[in-house]
Steps between C-alpha positions, in 0.01 A plus 500: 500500500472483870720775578526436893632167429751622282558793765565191756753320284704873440488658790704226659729556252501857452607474938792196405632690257578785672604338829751340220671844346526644856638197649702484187618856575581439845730224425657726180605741766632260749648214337812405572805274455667342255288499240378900535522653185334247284207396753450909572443512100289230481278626812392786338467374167212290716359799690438678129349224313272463829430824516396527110294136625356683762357813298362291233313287762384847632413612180299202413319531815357854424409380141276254624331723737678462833720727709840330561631544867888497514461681820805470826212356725330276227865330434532520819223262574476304233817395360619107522882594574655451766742826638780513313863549733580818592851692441795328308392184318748231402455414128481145644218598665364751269404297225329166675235782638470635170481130346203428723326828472486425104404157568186583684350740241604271228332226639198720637473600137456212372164444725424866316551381178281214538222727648507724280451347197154452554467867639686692257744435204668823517594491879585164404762592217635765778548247801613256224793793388611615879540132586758446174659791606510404867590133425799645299607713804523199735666242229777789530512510905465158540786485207694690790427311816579158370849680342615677829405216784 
C-alpha cells in the first residue's frame, strides 16, 4: 500500500469533516425561525455523527503510519467551504448551506472512493461508510428545504 496516496485521499477528508461538525455547530447555536426546535435537533445529530466520522478518519490515518493534522491553521487553509453566516441564521437559510456543504464532500467522496480502491480496500470501506452516512444526512436537509420554500 502506498500510504501517502491514501494519506492524500484522507487528509482532505479528515479537514471537510471537521469544517462540517463546526459549521454544523455554529448553525445548532444560531438557528432560528420557524422551524427551531426540530432543525436545532437535527444539527447536532450531524455535528456528532461527523465528529465520530472525523475520529475514525483520524484514527485510520495513524494506523497506516501518518500523523493526522486537524489543526485551527491547517483547516484554516485547506478547507473547500466557504464562511458560513455569522450570528442568527434563518432556518431558511440554515439548511441550503448545510445542503451544499454535504453535497461537496459527498460528491468529493465519490472521486475518493474511486481512488482508493486501487490504493487501499480498507480506507476504501471507510470513505465508502462516511459517504452513506453523509448521503443520509443531506437526503434529510434537502427533505427540509424543498418542504419549507
Amino acid at each position: 500500500m502506498d500510504r501517502n496516496a491514501v494519506g492524500k485521499e484522507l487528509e482532505p477528508l479528515l479537514i471537510e469533516l471537521i469544517d462540517l461538525a463546526l459549521t454544523a455547530k455554529q448553525a445548532h447555536w444560531n438557528v432560528s425561525g420557524l422551524w427551531f426546535r426540530p432543525l436545532h435537533l437535527q444539527l447536532d445529530e450531524l455535528a456528532d455523527d461527523v465528529r465520530n466520522w472525523s475520529d475514525d478518519v483520524a484514527e485510520r490515518l495513524s494506523t497506516i503510519g501518518l500523523a493526522a493534522d486537524g489543526r485551527l491553521e491547517t483547516l484554516a487553509k485547506m478547507t473547500p467551504f466557504t464562511a458560513f453566516p455569522d450570528g442568527f441564521v434563518d432556518s431558511l437559510t440554515a439548511v441550503p448551506h448545510m445542503v451544499e456543504r454535504l453535497n461537496l464532500v459527498v460528491e468529493s467522496n465519490r472521486t475518493r472512493i474511486d481512488r482508493l480502491g486501487a490504493l487501499d480496500l480498507v480506507s476504501q470501506d471507510l470513505v465508502i461508510s462516511v459517504t452513506a452516512g453523509l448521503e443520509k444526512h443531506r437526503w434529510m436537509f434537502a427533505a427540509e428545504q424543498s418542504s419549507k420554500a
